[in-house]
Backbone bond lengths (Angstrom), bond angles and torsions (degrees), N, CA, C in turn:
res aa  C-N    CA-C-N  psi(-1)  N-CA   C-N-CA  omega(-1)  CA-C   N-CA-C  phi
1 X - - - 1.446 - - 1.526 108.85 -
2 X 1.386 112.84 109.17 1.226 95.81 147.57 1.959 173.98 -64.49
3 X 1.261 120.64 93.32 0.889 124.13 -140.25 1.478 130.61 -101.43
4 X 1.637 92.98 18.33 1.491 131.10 179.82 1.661 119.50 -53.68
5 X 0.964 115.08 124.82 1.562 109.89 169.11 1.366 126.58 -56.84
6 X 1.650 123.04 106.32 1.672 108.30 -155.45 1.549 95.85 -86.07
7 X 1.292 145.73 54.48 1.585 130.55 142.24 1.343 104.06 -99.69
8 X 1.370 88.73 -153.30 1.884 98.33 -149.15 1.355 104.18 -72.97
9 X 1.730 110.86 -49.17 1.883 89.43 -178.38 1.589 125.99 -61.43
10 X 1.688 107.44 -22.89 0.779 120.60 -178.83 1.827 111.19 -63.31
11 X 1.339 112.24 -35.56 1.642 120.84 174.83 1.843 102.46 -73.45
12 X 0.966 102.26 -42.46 1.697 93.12 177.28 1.388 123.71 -58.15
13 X 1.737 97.48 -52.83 1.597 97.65 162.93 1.801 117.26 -42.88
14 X 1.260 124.36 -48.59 1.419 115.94 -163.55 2.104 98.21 -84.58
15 X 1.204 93.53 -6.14 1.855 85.15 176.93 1.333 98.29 -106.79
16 X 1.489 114.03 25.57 1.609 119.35 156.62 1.957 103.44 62.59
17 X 1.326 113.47 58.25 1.238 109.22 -148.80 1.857 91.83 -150.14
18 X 1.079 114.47 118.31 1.757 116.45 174.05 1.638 90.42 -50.55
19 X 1.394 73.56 126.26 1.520 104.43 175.19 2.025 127.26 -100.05
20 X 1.215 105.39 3.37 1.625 122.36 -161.22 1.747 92.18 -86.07
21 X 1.229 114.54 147.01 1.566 131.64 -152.30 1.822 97.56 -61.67
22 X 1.630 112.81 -39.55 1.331 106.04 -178.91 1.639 122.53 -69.64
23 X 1.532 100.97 -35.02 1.442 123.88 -172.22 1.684 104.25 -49.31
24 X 1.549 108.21 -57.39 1.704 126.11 159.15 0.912 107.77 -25.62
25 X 1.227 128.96 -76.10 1.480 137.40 -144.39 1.802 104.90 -91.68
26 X 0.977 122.21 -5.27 1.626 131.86 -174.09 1.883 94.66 -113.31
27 X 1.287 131.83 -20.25 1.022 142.26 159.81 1.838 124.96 -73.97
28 X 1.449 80.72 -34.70 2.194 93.63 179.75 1.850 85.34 -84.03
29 X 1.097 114.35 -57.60 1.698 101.09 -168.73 1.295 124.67 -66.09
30 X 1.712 122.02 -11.19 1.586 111.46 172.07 1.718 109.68 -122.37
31 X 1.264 102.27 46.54 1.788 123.02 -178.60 0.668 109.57 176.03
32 X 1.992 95.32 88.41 1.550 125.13 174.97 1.646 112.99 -76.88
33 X 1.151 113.81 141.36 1.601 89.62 -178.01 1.460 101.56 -132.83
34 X 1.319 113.33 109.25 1.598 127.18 -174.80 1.684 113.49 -39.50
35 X 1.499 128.36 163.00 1.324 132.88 -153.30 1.516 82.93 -78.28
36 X 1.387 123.28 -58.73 1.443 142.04 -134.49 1.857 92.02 -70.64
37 X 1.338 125.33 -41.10 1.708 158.91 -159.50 2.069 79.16 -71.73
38 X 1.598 79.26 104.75 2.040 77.35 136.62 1.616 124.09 -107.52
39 X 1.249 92.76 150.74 1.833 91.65 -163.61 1.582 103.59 -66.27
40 X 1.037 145.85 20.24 1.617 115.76 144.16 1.388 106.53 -100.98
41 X 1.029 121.85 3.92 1.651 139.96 167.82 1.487 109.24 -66.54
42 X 0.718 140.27 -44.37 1.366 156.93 173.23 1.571 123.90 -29.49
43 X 0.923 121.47 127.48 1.911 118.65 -172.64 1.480 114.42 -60.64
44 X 1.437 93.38 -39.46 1.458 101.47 -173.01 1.210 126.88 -56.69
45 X 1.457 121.63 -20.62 1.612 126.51 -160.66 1.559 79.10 -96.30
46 X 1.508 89.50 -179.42 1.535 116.54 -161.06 2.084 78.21 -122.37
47 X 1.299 93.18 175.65 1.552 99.01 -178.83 1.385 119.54 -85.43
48 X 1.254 128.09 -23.82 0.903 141.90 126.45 1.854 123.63 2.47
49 X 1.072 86.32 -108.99 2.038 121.16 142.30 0.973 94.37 4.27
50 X 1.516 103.50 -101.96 1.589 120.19 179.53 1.273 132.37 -28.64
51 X 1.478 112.55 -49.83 1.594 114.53 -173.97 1.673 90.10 -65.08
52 X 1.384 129.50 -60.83 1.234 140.42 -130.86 2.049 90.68 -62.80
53 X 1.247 92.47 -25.49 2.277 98.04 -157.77 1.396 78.66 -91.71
54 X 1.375 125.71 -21.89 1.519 117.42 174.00 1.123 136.43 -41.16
55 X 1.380 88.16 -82.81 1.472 120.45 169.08 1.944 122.03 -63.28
56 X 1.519 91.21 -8.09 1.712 85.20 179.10 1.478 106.32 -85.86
57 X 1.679 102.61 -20.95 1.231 112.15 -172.44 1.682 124.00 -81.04
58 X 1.300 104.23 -50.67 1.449 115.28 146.27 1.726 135.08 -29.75
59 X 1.260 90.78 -59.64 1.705 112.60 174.57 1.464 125.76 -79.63
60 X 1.609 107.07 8.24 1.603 121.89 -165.90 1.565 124.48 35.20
61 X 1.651 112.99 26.58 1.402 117.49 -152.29 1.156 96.27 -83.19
62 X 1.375 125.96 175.03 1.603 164.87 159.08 1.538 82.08 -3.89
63 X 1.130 137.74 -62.59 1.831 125.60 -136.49 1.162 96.02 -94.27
64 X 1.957 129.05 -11.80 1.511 123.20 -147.71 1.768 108.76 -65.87
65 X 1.310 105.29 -23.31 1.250 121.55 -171.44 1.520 111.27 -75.79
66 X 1.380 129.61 -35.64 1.291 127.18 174.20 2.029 99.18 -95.55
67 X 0.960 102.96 -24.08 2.049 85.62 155.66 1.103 130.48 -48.07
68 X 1.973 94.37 -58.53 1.407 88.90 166.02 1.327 124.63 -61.26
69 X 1.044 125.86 -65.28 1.643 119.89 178.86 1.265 122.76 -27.88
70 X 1.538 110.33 -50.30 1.319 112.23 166.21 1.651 118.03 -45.91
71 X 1.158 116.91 -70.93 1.832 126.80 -167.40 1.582 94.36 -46.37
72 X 1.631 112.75 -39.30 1.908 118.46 -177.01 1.485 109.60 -42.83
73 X 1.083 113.92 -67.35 1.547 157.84 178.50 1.705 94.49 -49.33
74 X 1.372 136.44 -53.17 1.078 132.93 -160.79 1.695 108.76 -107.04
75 X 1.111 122.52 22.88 1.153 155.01 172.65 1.375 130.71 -114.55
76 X 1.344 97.29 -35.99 1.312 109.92 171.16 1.622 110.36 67.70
């Protein structure tokens, strides 16, 4: 069961990613992610990564909500 916190640090933690409030925010400012770019589209992720923001997104699951926020956020 998963028993993960589904917001954003909580999504960083599972994309294996420092999760601490500055780490975020030093992460949203040097991974810009273009309008046209969907975020598992993105260079930056690993394949991994990618499938995982994929499939949450696809599958409307538990994380879809901090994806979105995330791609919001990384868009600027």
């Amino acid at each position: 069961m998963d028993t993960s916190s589904h917001d954003l640090p909580g999504l960083f933690k599972q994309l294996g990613l420092p999760a601490e409030p500055a780490a975020i925010r030093a992460f949203i400012a040097s991974h810009p992610l273009p309008h046209e770019t969907s975020i598992e589209d993105a260079p930056f992720w690993n394949a991994s990564q990618a499938a995982f923001l994929k499939q949450s997104l696809d599958d409307d699951a538990e994380w879809a909500e901090a994806v979105d926020e995330l791609a919001n956020l990384l868009t600027g």
